[in-house]
N, C-alpha and C positions, 0 to 999 in steps of 0.2 A: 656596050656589048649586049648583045642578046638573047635574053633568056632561053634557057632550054627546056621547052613545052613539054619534052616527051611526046613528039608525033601525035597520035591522037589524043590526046590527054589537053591539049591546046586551051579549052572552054575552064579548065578545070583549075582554080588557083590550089594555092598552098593550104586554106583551111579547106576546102573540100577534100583534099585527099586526106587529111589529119583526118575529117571528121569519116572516111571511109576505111581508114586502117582502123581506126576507133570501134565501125560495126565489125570489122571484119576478126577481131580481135572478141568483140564481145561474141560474136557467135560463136568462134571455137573456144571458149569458155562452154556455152550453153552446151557446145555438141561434147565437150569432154564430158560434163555433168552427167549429161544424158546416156552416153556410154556407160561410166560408172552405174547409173542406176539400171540399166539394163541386163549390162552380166550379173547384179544382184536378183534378180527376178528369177523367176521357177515358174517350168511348164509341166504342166503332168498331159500325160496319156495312155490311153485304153484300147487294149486290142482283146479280141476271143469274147467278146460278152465282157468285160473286166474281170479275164483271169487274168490279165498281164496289164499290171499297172508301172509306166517309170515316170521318174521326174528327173528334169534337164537343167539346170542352170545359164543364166545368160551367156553362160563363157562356153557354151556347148558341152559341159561336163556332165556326165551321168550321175546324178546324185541320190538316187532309187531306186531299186528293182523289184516287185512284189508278183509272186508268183503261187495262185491259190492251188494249195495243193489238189486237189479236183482234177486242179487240167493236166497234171504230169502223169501222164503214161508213157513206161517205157518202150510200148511196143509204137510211137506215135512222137516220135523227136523232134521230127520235121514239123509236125505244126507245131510244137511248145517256139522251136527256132522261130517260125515266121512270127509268131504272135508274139515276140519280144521284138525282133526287128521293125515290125510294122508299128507297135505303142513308140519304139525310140524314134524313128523316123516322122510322125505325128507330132511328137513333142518337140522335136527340134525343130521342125517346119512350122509349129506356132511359133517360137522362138524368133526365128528369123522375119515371121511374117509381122510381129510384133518389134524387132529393129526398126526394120526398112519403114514401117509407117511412122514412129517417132521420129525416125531420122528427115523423112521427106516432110515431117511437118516445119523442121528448122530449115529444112534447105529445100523446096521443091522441086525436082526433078533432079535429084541428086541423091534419092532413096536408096535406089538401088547400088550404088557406089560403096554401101557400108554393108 
């Protein structure tokens, strides 16, 4: 009877594919790792001069907000508003830009996927 190659797979015995489930297994090991240590990491950022300092956690959570009393005037809300939006959005855009290139170092060209 004869064997079933799996179409293209033909070249490919039984320990080559063991030994490709094997990497393929060890890298989603690395890439859970690496996840994990990543939503542990912290980005800070600064918007106004550093009146407006936050920090972001890898899981994209706000975990700081610091606000030097100086810049709050109440006749002037709108810019307290941007300069907190724009320090959150720097922080989490480290954040990400900081995933995507550990991740594409395990898997290249597959950075952006995470």
């Amino acid at each position: 009877m004869a064997r079933n190659n799996f179409g293209g797979f033909g070249g490919m015995g039984g320990g080559n594919m063991q030994q490709l489930m094997r990497q393929a297994q060890k890298l989603q090991e690395q890439m859970a790792k690496t996840q994990e240590e990543l939503d542990e990491r912290e980005y800070t950022a600064q918007a106004g001069g550093g009146m407006v300092s936050v920090t972001v956690t890898g899981k994209r959570e706000l975990k700081e907000l610091l606000i030097k009393p100086e810049c709050v005037d109440p006749e002037d809300v709108d810019m307290l508003q941007d300069m907190i939006l724009a320090a959150v959005n720097e922080a989490l855009r480290k954040g990400e830009e900081t995933r995507n290139a550990e991740m594409a170092k395990m898997a290249p060209g597959m950075g952006g996927m995470f």
